[in-house]
TIMI-441861 format. One record per atom (N, C-alpha, C): x, y, z. Coordinates in steps of 0.1 Angstrom, whole numbers, plus 5000, padded with zeros to 4 digits. Atoms other than C-alpha are relative to their C-alpha. Layout:
# residues N
XYZ
...
# end
This chain:
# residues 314
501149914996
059466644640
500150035015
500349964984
059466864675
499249865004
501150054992
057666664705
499050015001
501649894995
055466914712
499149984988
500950045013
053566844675
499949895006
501550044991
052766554691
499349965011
501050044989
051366624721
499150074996
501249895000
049166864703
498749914996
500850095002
045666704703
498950014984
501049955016
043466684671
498450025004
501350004999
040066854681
499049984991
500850005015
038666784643
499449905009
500350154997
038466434660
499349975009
501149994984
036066494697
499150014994
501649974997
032966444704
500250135007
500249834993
031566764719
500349935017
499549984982
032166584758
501350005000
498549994998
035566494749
500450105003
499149865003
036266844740
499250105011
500149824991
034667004770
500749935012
498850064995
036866754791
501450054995
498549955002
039966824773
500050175008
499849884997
039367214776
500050015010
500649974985
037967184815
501449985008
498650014995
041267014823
501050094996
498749905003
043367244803
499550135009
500249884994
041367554820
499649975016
499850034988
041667424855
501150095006
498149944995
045167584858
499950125004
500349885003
043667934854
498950045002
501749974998
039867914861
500150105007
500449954986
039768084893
500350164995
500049864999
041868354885
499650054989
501049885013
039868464849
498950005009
501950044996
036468424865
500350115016
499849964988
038068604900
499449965012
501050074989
036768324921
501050045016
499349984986
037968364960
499149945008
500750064984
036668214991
500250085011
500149894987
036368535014
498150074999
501249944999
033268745018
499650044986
500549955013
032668874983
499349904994
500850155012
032468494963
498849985014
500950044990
030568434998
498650035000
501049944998
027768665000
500149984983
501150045013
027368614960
499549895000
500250085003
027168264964
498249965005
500950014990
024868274993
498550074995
501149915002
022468574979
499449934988
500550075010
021968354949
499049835007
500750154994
020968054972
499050025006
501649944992
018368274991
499450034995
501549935006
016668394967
499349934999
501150125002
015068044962
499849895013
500450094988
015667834993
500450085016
500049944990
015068005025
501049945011
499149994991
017068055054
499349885009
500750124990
016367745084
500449894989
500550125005
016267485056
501149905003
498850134993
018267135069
500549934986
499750155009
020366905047
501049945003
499450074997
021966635052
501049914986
499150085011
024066495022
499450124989
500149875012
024666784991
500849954988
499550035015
025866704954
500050174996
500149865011
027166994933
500449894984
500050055015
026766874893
500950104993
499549875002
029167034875
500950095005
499249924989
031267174903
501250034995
498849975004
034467224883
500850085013
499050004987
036667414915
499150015012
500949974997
034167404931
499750135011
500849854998
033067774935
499249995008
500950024993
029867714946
499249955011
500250094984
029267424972
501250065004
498949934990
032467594990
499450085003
500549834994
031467934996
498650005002
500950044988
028067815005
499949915009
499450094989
029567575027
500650115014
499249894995
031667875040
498950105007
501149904996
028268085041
499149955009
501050064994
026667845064
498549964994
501350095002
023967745043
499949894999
500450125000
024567395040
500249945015
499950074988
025067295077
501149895000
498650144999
026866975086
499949954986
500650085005
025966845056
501049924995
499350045009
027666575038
500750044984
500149925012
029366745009
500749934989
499050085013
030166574974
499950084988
499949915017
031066704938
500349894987
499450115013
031166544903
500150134993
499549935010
032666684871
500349934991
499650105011
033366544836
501450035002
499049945002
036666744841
500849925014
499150034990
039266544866
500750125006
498549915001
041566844863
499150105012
501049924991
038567084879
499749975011
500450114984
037966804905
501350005009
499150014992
041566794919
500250135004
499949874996
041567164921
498850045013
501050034990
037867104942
500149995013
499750094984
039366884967
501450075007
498649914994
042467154973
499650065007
501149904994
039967394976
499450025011
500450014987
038267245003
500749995009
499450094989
040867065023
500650155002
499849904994
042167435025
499350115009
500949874989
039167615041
499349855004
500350064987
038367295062
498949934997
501750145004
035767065040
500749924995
500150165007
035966735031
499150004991
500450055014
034566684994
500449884996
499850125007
033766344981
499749984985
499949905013
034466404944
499949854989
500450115011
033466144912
500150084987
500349955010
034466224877
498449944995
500750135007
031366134857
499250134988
500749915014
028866294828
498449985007
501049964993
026066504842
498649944992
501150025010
023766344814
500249845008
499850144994
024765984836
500950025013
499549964986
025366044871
499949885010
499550114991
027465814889
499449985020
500449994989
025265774914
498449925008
501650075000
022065574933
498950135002
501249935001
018465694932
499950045013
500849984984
016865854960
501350045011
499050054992
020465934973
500050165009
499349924996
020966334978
499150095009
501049854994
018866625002
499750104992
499849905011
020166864978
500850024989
499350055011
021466884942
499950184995
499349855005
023267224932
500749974988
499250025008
024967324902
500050184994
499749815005
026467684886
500249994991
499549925014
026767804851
500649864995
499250165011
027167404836
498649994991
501450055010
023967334821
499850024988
499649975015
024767544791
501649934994
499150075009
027667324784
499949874993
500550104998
025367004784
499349994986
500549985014
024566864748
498349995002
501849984999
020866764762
499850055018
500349924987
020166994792
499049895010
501150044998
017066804799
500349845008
499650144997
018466444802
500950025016
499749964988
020666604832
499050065010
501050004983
017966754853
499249885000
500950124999
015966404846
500649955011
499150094995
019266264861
500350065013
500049974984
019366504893
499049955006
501250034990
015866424903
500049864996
499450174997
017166084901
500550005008
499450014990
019366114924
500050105013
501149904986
017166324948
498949985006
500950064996
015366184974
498450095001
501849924997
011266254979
500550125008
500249884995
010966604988
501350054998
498949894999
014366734980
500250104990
500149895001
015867044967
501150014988
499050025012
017067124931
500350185002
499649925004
019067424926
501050074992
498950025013
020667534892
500350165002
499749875005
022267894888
500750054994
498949955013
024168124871
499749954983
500350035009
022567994838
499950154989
500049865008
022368304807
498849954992
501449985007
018868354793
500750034986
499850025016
018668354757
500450214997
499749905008
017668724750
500850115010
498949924996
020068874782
501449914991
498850015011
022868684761
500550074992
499849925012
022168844732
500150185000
499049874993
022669184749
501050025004
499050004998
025569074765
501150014991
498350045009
027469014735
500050154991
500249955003
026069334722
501250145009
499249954993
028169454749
501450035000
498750035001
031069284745
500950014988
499949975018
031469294708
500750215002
499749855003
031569714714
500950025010
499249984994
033469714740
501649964997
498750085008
036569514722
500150084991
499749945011
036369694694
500150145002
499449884996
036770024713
501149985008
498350064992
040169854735
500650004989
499450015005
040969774705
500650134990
499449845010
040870134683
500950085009
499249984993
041970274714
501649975000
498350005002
045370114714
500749944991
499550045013
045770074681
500650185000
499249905003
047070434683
501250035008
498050054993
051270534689
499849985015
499450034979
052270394725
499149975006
500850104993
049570214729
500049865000
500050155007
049769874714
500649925010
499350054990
052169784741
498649935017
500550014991
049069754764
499049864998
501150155003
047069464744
500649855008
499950124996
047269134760
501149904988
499650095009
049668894740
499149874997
500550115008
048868574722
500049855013
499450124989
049368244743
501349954999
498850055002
052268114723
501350115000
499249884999
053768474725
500550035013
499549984989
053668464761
500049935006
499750124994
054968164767
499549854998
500450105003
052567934759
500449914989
499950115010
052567614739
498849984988
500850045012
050967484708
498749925009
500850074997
049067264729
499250115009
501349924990
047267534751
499550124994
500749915014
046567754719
499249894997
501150105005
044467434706
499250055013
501250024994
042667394735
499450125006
500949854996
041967764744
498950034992
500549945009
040867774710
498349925000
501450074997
037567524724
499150095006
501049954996
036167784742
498950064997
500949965005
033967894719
499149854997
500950065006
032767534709
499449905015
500650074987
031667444751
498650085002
501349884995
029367704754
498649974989
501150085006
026067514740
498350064999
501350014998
023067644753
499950165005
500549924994
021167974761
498449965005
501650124997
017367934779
499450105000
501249884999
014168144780
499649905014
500350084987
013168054816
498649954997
500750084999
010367944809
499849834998
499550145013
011467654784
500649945015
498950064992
013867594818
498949925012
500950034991
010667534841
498849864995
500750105008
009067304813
500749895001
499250115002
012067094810
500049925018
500150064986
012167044851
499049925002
501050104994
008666944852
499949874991
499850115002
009166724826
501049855004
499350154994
011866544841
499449945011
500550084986
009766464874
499750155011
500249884991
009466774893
499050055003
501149964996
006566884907
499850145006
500149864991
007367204922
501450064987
498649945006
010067414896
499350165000
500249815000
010067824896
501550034996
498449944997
012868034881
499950114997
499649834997
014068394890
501350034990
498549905006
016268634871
500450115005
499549824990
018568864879
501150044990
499249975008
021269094864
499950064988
500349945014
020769314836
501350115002
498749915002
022969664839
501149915006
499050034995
024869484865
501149914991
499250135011
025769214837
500650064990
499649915010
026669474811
501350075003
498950034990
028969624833
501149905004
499150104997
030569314843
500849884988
499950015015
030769204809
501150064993
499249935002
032569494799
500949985006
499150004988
034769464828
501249864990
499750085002
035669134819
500849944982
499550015012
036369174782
501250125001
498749924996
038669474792
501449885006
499250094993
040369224817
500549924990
499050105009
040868924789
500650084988
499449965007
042269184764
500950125002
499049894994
044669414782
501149915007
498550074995
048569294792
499849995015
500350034985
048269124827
501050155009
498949924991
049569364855
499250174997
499949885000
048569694840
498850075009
501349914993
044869784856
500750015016
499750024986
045769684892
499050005013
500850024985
043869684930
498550154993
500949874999
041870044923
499049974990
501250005008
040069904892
499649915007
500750074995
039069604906
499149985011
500749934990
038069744934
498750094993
501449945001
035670004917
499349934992
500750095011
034569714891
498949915010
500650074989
033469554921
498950065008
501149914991
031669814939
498550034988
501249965012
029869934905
499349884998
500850125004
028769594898
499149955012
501150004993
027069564934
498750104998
501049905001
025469894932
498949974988
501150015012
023969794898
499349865003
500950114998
023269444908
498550035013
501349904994
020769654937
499650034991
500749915006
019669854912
498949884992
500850145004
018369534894
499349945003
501050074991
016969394922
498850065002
501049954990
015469634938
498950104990
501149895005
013969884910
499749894985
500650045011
014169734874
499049874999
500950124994
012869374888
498350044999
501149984998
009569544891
499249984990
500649975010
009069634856
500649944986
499050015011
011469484833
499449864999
500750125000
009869134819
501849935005
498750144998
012468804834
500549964987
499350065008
013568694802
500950144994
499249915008
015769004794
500950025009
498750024991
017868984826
500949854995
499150115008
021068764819
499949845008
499850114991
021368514848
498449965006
501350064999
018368254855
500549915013
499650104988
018368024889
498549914999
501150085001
016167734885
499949915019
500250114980
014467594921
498549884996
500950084995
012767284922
500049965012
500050144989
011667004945
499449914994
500350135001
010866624944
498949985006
# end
């Protein structure tokens, strides 16, 4: 029998952490560039505009945890954006693979990250320890959401400051996919006709890949656990201990759009769009994320925008 049969792993056999470990380490290699993370002004000012909306400008901290931090996206480019000051900056992740990519990350733009694998439902860590506890787009991979924010404001001293984002509300989800679903299935009629086909994205093992990173690509559907109605997300904080929780939404056209964008991107042959789309995918998705803010915000209820940011304190 080939080798490669057996390095391939048997996901019949995971628990659901195993398999969001296995996958997190297999998609470490490639995160950045599907998701289009960067550390210049763009990831900057999103990371930042998401952190102001709930904790004001002035506010001091001295020691920061990100939960969750897989490259770490998020404590960087608000490290970068001056919001967290001097502060002590650390990261956990169930994913090792996410965490070595973290500590690259930093030691490249000039931070020191003190980095701990561990499981955000048991957080390697003492009580009363952090100023501030961040985390982006993990909480829906968490089998009990609830048991991890119990476990942040555990490890958040009196008066400090929880902040979760990037989260997908329940019923902007279910638009999104309403999105994405139409939008694939028009890429797809599209170049399904002559001298097109050449344009679809290949397989993994077609372009290059191994049996082993076809298994574990094929997890990405069974990480993704949770959608929330914010409110349900403000119930669960004050149940863990919180005394202060509020959460904002944002993103509706802009997410539809970016959505689209994004299922274009994973089903078209690398190389062909190039600088000009990404460029106007970029610009259109500001203008609409304004438009969101500043007009539909007014009148559109919060649970139908996609992205939720939860802010407590202790």
């Amino acid at each position: 029998m080939p080798a490669e049969l057996h390095a391939v792993p048997d996901t019949a056999t995971m628990d659901i952490k195993q398999k969001q470990e296995a996958y997190h380490d297999w998609e470490a290699k490639t995160y950045e560039e599907k998701f289009s993370i960067s550390y210049d002004e763009r990831c900057i000012d999103y990371a930042r505009d998401r952190f102001r909306k709930v904790v004001p400008d002035g506010a001091v901290f001295h020691r920061v945890l990100e939960v969750g931090a897989g490259t770490g996206f998020f404590l960087i480019n608000l490290a970068l954006g001056d919001c967290l000051g001097d502060a002590t900056l650390e990261a956990t992740d169930i994913s090792e693979g996410m965490l070595e990519v973290c500590r690259r990350n930093g030691a490249e733009h000039g931070l020191s990250i003190a980095t701990r694998q561990g499981d955000a439902e048991a957080l390697p860590y003492d009580d009363d320890s952090f100023d501030l506890v961040i985390g982006h787009a993990f909480i829906h991979h968490l089998p009990v959401p609830g048991i991890a924010i119990r476990e942040m404001h555990r490890v958040l001293k009196p008066g400090g400051t929880l902040v979760i984002a990037g989260e997908p509300t329940e019923l902007g989800d279910k638009l999104s996919w309403i999105v994405k679903r139409n939008t694939y299935r028009a890429f797809r009629a599209v170049t399904a006709l002559p001298g097109l086909t050449r344009y679809r994205k290949p397989g993994i093992v077609e372009s290059g890949g191994s049996v082993e990173d076809a298994v574990l690509a094929g997890l990405e559907h069974e990480v993704d656990l949770h959608t929330f109605r914010p409110g349900d997300v403000e119930k669960m904080a004050r149940l863990a201990g919180f005394t202060e929780a509020r959460v904002v939404t944002e993103e509706l056209t802009a997410n539809w759009v970016g959505w689209a964008v994004r299922t274009i991107e994973g089903a078209i042959r690398p190389g062909v769009l190039g600088m000009r789309w990404a460029f106007g995918a970029f610009h259109a998705y500001n203008r609409l994320h304004r438009f969101d803010d500043e007009v539909l915000a007014r009148f559109v209820p919060r649970d139908i925008f996609y992205n939720l940011i939860l802010h407590a304190r202790k």
